[in-house]
VMD Tcl script that draws the C-alpha trace (Angstrom):
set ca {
  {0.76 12.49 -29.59}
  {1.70 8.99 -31.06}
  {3.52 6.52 -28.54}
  {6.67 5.00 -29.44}
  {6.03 2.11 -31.28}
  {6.73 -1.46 -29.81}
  {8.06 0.07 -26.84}
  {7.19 -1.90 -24.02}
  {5.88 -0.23 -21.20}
  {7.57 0.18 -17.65}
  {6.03 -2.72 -16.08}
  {7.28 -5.15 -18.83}
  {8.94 -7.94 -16.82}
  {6.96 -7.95 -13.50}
  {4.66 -10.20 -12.42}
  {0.80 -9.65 -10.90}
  {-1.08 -12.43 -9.12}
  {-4.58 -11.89 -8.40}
  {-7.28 -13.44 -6.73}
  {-10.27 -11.04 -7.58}
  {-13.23 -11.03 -8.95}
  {-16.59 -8.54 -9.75}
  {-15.12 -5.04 -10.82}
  {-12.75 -3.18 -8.32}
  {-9.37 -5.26 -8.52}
  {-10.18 -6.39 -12.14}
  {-10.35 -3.02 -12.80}
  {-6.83 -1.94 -10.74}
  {-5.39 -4.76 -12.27}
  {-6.49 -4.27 -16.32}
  {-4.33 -0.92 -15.90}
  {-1.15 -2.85 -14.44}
  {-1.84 -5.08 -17.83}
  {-2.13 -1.88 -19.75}
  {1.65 -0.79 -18.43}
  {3.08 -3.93 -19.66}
  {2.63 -6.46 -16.45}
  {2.03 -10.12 -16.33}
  {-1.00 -10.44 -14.72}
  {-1.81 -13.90 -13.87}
  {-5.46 -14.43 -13.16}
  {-6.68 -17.20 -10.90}
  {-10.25 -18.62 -11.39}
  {-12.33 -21.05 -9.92}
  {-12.87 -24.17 -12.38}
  {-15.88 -24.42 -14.15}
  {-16.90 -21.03 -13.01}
  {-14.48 -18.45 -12.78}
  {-14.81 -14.70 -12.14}
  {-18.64 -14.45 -10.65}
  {-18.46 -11.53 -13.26}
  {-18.16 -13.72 -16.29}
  {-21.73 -14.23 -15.87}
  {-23.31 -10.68 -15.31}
  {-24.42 -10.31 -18.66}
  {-23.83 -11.69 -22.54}
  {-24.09 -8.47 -23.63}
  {-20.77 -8.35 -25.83}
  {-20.93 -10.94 -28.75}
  {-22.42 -13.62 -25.98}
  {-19.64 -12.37 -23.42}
  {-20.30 -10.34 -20.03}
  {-19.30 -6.69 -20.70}
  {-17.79 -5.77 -17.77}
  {-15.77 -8.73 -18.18}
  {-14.53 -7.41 -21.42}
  {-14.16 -4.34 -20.24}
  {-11.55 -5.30 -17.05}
  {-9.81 -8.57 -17.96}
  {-7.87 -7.64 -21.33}
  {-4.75 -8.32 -21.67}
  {-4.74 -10.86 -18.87}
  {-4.02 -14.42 -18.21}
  {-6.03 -17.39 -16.69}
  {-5.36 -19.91 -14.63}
  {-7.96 -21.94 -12.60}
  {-7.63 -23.51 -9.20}
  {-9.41 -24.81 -6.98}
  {-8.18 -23.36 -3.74}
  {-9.28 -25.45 -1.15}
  {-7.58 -27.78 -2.59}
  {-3.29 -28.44 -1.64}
  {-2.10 -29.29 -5.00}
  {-3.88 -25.87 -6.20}
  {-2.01 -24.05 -3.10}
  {1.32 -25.62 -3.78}
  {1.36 -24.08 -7.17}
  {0.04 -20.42 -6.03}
  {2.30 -20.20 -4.20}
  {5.13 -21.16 -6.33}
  {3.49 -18.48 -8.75}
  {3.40 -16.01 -5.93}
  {7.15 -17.16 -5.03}
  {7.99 -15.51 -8.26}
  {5.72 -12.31 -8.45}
  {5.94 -8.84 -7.37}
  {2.13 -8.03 -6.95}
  {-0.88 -10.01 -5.12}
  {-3.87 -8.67 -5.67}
  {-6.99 -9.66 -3.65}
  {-10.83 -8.78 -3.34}
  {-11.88 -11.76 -1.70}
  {-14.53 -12.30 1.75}
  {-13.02 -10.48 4.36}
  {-10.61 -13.09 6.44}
  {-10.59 -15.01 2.90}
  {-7.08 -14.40 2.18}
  {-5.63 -14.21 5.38}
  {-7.02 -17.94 6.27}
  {-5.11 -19.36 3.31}
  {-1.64 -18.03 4.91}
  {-1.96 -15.16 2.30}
  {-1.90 -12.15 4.39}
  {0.77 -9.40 3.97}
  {2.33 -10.48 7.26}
  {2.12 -14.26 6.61}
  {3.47 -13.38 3.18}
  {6.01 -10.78 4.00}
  {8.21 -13.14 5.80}
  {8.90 -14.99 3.64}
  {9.14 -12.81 0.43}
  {10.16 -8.81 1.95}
  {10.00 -7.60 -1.95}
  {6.05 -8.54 -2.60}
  {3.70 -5.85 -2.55}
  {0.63 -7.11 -1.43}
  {-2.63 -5.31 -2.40}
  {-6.05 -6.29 -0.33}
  {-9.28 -4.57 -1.39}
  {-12.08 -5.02 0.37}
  {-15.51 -3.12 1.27}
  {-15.02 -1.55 4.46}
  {-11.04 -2.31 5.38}
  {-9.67 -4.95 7.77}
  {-10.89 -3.39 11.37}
  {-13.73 -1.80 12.65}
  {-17.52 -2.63 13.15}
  {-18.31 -3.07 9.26}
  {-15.51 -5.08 8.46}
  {-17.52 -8.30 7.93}
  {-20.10 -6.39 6.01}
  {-20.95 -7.39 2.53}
  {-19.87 -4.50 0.08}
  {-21.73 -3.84 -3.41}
  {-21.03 -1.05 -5.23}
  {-24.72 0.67 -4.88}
  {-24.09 -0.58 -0.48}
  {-21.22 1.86 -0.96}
  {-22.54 4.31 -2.92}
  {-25.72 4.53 -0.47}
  {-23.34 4.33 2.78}
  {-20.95 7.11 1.28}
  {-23.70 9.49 1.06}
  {-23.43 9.53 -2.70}
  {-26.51 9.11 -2.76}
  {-27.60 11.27 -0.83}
  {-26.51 13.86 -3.67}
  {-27.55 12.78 -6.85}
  {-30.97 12.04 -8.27}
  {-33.63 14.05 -8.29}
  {-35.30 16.36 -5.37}
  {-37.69 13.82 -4.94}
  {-35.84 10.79 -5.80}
  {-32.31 9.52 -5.42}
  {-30.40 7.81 -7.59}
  {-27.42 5.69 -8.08}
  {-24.78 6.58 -10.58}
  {-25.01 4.96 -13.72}
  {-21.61 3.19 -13.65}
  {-20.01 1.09 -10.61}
  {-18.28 3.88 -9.54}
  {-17.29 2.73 -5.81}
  {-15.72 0.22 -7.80}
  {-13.90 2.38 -9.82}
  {-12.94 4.79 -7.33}
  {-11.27 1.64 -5.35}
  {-9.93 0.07 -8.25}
  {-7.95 3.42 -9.33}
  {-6.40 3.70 -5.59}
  {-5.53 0.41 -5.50}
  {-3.66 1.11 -8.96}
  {-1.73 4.22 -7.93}
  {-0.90 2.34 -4.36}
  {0.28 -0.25 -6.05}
  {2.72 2.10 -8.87}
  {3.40 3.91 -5.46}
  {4.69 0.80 -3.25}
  {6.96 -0.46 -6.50}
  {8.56 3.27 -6.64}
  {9.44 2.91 -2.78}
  {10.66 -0.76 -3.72}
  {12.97 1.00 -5.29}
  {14.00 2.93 -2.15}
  {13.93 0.79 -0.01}
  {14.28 -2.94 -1.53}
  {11.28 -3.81 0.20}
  {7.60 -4.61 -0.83}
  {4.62 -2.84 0.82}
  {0.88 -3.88 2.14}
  {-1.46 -1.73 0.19}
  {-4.93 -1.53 1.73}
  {-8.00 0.15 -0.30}
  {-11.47 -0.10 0.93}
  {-14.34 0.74 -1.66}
  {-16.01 3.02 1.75}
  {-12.67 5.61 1.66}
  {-12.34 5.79 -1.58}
  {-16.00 6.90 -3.13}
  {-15.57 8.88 0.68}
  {-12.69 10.35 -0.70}
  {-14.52 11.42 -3.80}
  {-17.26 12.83 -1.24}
  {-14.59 15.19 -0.19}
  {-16.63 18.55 -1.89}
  {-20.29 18.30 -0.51}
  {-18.61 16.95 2.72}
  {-16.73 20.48 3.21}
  {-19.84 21.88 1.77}
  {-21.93 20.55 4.45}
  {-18.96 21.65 7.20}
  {-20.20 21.86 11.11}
  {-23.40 20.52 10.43}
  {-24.40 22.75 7.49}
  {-26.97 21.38 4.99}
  {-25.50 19.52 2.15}
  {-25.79 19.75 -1.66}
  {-29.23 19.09 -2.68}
  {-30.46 16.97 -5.82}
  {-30.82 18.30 -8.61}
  {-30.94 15.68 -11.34}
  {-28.31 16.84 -13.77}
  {-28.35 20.13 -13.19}
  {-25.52 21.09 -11.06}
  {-26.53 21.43 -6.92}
  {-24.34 24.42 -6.22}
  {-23.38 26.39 -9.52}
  {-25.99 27.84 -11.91}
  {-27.15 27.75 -14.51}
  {-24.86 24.49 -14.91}
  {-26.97 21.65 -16.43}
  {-29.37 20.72 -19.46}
  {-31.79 23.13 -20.74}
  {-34.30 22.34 -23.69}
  {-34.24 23.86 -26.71}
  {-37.39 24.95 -29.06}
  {-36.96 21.82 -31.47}
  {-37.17 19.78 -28.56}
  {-33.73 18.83 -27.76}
  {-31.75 19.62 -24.77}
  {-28.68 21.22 -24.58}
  {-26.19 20.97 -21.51}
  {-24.44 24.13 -20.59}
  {-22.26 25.53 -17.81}
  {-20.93 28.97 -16.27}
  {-17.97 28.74 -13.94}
  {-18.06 32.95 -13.02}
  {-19.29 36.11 -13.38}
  {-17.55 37.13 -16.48}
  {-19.38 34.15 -18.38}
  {-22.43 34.81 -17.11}
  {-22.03 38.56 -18.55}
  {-21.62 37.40 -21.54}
  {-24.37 34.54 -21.44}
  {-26.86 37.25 -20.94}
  {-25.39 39.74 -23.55}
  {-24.80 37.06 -26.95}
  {-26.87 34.35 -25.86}
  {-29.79 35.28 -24.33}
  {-29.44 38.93 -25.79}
  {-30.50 40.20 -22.39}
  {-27.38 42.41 -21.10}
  {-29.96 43.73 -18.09}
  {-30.55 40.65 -16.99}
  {-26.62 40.08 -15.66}
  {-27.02 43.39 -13.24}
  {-30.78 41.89 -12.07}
  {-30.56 41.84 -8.27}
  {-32.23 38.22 -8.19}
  {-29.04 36.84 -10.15}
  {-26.15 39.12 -10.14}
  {-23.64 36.65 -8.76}
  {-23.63 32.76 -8.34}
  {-24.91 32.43 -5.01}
  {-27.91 34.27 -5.88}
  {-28.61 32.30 -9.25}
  {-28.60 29.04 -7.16}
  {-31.28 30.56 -4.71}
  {-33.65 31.54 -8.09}
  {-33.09 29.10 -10.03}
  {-36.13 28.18 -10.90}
  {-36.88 31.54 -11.83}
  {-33.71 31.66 -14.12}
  {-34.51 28.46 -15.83}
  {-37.78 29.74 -16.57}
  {-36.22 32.86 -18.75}
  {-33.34 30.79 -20.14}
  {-35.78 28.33 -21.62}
  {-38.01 30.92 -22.75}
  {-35.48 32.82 -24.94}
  {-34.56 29.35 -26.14}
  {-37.72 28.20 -27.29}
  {-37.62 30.14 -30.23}
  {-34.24 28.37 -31.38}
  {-33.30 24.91 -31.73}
  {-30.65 22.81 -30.32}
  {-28.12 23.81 -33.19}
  {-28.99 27.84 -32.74}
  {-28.39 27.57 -29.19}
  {-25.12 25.64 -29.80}
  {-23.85 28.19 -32.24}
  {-24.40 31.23 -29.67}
  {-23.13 29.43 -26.93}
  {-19.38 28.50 -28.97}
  {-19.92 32.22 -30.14}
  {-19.91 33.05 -26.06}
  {-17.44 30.74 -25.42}
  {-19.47 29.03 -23.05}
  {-18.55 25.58 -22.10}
  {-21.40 23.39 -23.88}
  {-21.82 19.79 -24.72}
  {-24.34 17.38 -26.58}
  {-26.64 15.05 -24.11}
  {-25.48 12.02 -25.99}
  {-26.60 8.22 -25.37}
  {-24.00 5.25 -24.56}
  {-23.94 4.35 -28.17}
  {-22.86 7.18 -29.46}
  {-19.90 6.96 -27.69}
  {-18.91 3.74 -30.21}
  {-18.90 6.65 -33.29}
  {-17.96 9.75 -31.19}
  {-16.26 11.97 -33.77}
  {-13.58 13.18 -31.20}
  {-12.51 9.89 -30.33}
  {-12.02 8.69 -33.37}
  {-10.44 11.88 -34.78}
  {-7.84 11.03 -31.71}
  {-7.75 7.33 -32.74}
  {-8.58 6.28 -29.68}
  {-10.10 2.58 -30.29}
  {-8.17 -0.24 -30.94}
  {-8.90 -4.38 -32.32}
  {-8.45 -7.10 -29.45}
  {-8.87 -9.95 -29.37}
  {-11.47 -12.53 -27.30}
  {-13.27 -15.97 -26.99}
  {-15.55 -14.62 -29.28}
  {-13.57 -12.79 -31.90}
  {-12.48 -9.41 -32.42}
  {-13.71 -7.01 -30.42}
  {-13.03 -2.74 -29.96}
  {-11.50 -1.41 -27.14}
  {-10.59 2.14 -26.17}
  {-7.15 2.87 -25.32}
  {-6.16 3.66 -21.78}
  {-6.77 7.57 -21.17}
  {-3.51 8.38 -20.39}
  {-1.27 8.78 -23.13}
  {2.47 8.48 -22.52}
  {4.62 9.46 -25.28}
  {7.70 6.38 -25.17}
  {5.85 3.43 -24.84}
  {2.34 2.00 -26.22}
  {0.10 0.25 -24.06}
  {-0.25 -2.90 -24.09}
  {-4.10 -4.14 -25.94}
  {-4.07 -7.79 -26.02}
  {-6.97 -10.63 -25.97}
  {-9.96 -10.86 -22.99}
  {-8.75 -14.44 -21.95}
  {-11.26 -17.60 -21.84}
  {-11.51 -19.63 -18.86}
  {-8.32 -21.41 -18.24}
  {-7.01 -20.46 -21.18}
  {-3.55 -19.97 -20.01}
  {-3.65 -22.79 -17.14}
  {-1.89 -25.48 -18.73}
  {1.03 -23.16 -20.60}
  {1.46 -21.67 -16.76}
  {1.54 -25.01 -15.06}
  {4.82 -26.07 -17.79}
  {6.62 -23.00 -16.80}
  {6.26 -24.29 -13.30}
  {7.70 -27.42 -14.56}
  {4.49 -29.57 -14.65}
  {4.81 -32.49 -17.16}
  {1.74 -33.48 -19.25}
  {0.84 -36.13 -17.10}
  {1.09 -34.21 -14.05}
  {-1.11 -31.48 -15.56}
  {-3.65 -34.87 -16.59}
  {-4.02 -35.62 -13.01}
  {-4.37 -32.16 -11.99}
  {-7.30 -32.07 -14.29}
  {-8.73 -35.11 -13.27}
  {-8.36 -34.19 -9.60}
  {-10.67 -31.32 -10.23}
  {-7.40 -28.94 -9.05}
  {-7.92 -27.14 -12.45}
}
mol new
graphics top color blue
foreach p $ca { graphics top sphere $p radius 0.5 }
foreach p [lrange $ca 0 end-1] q [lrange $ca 1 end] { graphics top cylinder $p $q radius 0.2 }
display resetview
């Protein structure tokens, strides 16, 4: 499907401030960008987003940086400063969106709360993200993504049997960074209603609990929960990888009984084994599985990766290769889709992969990873700053 090109998309022509930092509202904010917003990003001089930091893994640049900050501009203040408050909130006079992931109380102590802020501008949607949400006995808490993930219970139901483990990506983060996104599209479709803006509130604790929502009912009235089982699926089986005679693994999955029929019959080449009492329907393949892995991998031992493959397609059994984070870079299906694109950074060009949505009438928008303050002085002339007011503002530390 190609997008329309230089269509702008439907946010063209609003305006996002944020105050955020570390991954969740980057990340909510990156896909406003991608839509065509303004986003306006404000930094502490000298320092900026904590996240700037995390790593130089990218051409000398942090990669999760990279990863939520495109198309973006920034502008450094220091806060605690007036000068630095009289122009956010001339900026904020203007906007549509704040966005804010700051301390808990942070934002509310610099008069930027949704009601502080409400009264005087009823269109601004106002977007607060914080670990645990503005009441209740963990509100003060500190919230990292692995806190979360370990408070959620997520852990609780991934690893190993004898080990858990964290997911390999911030996903708390994630998960509150998408809500906060589809809150925010939400509260500027009910502008529309009702010609007023919105408080959206997203805690990182609801939303990975949200994604909790299957081994939660699982575990219903005190039931036991989902065990670990590495990366093998906990409650369907055989879902999972499975090693091969050549000594590579191949991950597999069944979804019902009429694939595991013909699992047994074209790949295995054992049609008994899918009327066998110990696994003649799901529930009873998850209570033996370790008796079913044992077969599986024996009949695959005499085949390698690519035989097992080819019977598996010839099954039409879901399938997939247990491929390493660099391989994504080359990964034939992306780039048969065309899925990467150049932008552009402090320290050259860099590839990007295009939002996962595709939309047919406009193209999203792929511009540069801004540098520290890059935009600050261009921002301060729209606000009608002259040179030498922008000088003292410099010298004054404000920027």
């Amino acid at each position: 499907m190609q997008a329309k090109k230089g269509q702008k998309g439907p946010l063209s022509g609003m305006t996002v401030i944020t105050l955020e930092h570390a991954i969740a509202a980057p990340f909510c904010t990156r896909q406003l960008a991608d839509l065509g917003a303004r986003v306006i990003k404000v930094e502490r001089p000298g320092v900026g987003d904590f996240a700037r930091a995390y790593d130089h893994r990218t051409r000398g640049l942090a990669s999760h940086f990279v990863w939520t900050n495109r198309s973006k501009e920034s502008l450094t203040l220091d806060l605690k400063q007036p000068a630095a408050q009289q122009v956010l909130g001339e900026l904020i006079a203007r906007a549509d969106v704040l966005v804010q992931n700051l301390a808990p109380g942070a934002a509310a102590r610099m008069g930027l709360s949704f009601e502080a802020l409400h009264a005087k501008y009823p269109k601004l949607i106002v977007c607060d993200i914080s670990g645990y949400g503005a009441e209740g006995p963990y509100r003060d808490k500190k919230a990292y993504d692995l806190l979360i993930q370990s408070e959620a219970a997520f852990l609780s139901i991934t690893g190993t049997r004898d080990e858990p483990s964290k997911a390999g990506n911030s996903i708390a983060d994630i998960a509150a960074g998408m809500y906060a996104y589809s809150g925010i599209l939400s509260a500027l479709l009910q502008r529309n209603i009702s010609g007023e803006g919105s408080h959206v509130e997203v805690s990182m604790l609801e939303a990975l609990g949200e994604w909790m929502g299957f081994p939660m009912y699982y575990a219903y009235d005190g039931q036991s929960a989902p065990s670990r089982n590495g990366a093998a699926h906990a409650t369907i089986y055989p879902y999972g990888p499975f090693a091969a005679g050549d000594g590579r693994v191949v991950m597999l999955g069944l979804q019902n009984e009429r694939e595991w029929k013909l699992f047994c019959d074209v790949v295995l080449r054992r049609p008994e084994l899918a009327a066998d009492p110990l696994f003649d329907a799901n529930v009873r393949r998850v209570e033996n599985r370790e008796q079913l892995k044992q077969v599986i991998e024996e009949a695959f031992a005499a085949l390698t990766a690519q035989e097992v493959t080819a019977r598996l397609d010839d099954a039409q059994i879901a399938n997939a290769a247990v491929n390493q984070v660099g391989d994504l870079w080359t990964h034939p299906q992306l780039h048969a889709r065309r899925r990467f694109r150049t932008i552009g950074s402090p320290a050259g060009e860099l590839q990007a992969l295009l939002p996962p949505a595709n939309v047919s009438s406009f193209e999203a928008r792929m511009d540069s990873v801004p540098a520290l303050g890059e935009h600050s002085e261009a921002i301060l002339r729209s606000l009608g700053r002259t040179d030498a007011d922008i000088a003292a503002l410099h010298t004054q530390g404000v920027i």
